[in-house]
C-alpha positions in Angstrom: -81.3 15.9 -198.6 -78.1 14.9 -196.7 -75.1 12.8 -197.1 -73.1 11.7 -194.6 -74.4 15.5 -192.3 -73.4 17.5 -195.3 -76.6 18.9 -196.3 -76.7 18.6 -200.5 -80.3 19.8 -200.9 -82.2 22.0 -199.1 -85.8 23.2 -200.3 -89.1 21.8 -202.0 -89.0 18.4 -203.6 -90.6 19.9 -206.7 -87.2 22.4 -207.1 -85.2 18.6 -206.7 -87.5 17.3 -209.6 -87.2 20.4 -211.1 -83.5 20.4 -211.5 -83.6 16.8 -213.5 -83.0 17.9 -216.6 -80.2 17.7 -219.1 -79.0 18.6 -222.6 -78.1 16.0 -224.9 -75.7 17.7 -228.3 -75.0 15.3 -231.0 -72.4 16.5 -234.0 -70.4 14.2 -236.5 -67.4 15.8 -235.9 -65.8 15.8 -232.6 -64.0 18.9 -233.2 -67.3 20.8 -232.5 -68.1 18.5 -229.5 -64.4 19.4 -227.8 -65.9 23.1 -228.4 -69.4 22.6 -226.9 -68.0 20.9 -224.1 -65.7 23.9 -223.2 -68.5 26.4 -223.2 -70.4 24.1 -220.8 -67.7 23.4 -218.6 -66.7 27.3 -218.6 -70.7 27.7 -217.7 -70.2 25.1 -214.4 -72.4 22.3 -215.9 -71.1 18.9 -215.8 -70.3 17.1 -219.5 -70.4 13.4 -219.8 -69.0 12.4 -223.5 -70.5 9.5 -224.6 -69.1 8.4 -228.5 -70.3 11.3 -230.4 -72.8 12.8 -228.2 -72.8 14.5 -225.0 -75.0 15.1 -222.0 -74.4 18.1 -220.1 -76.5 18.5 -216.7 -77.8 22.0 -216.7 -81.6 23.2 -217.2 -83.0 22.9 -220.1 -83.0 26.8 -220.4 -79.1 26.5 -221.1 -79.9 24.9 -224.4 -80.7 28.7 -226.0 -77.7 29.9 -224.5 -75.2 27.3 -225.9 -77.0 27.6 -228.7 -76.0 30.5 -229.4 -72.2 30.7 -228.5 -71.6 27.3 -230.2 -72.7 28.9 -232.6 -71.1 32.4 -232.5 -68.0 30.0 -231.9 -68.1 28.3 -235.3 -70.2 24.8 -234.6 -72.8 24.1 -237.0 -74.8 21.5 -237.2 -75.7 21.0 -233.8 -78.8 18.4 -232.4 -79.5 19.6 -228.8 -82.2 18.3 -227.4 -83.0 18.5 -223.9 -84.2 15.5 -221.6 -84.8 14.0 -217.9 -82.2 13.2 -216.0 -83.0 10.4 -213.3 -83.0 10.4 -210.1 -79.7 8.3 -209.9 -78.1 10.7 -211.8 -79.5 13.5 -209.8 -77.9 12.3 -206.4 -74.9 11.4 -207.7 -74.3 15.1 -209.3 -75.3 16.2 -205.9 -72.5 14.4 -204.3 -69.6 15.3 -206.3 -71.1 19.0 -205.7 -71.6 19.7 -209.4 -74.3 22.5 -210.3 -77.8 21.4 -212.1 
């Protein structure tokens, strides 16, 4: 896949498709959102925030792993559930050179 010549994706369409997914954590209190967020962002993934919910694009295999140090890190009560991202939002991750 290229943009503009810069080459953004190079291999197999099925590792593109592959690399679609994305965590969604929910928590009442934002506090522990602030926290999940800076584990992902320390990890390279991408966080949107979106009211009290966030979408982080990473595999789905990351959900273990923040799991675990949210966890370790004092958040409780965590809903992280992992789901598709399109292709939209594939792309544009691409282009701003963040890591799926």
């Amino acid at each position: 896949m290229l943009n503009q010549g810069k080459a953004l994706f190079n291999g197999p369409a099925r590792d593109l498709l592959d690399r679609r997914a994305e965590l969604v954590v929910e928590a009442e209190d934002a506090v522990q959102l602030d926290l999940v967020e800076r584990l992902a962002s320390r990890a390279g993934y991408t966080v949107t925030r979106e009211e009290q919910a966030l979408r982080i694009a990473c595999p789905a295999s990351f959900a273990e792993t923040l799991n675990q140090e949210s966890r370790e890190a004092g958040a409780t009560g965590l809903t992280i559930r992992a789901r598709e991202a399109s292709l939209e939002q594939l792309f544009l991750a691409l282009l701003k050179g963040d890591r799926a």
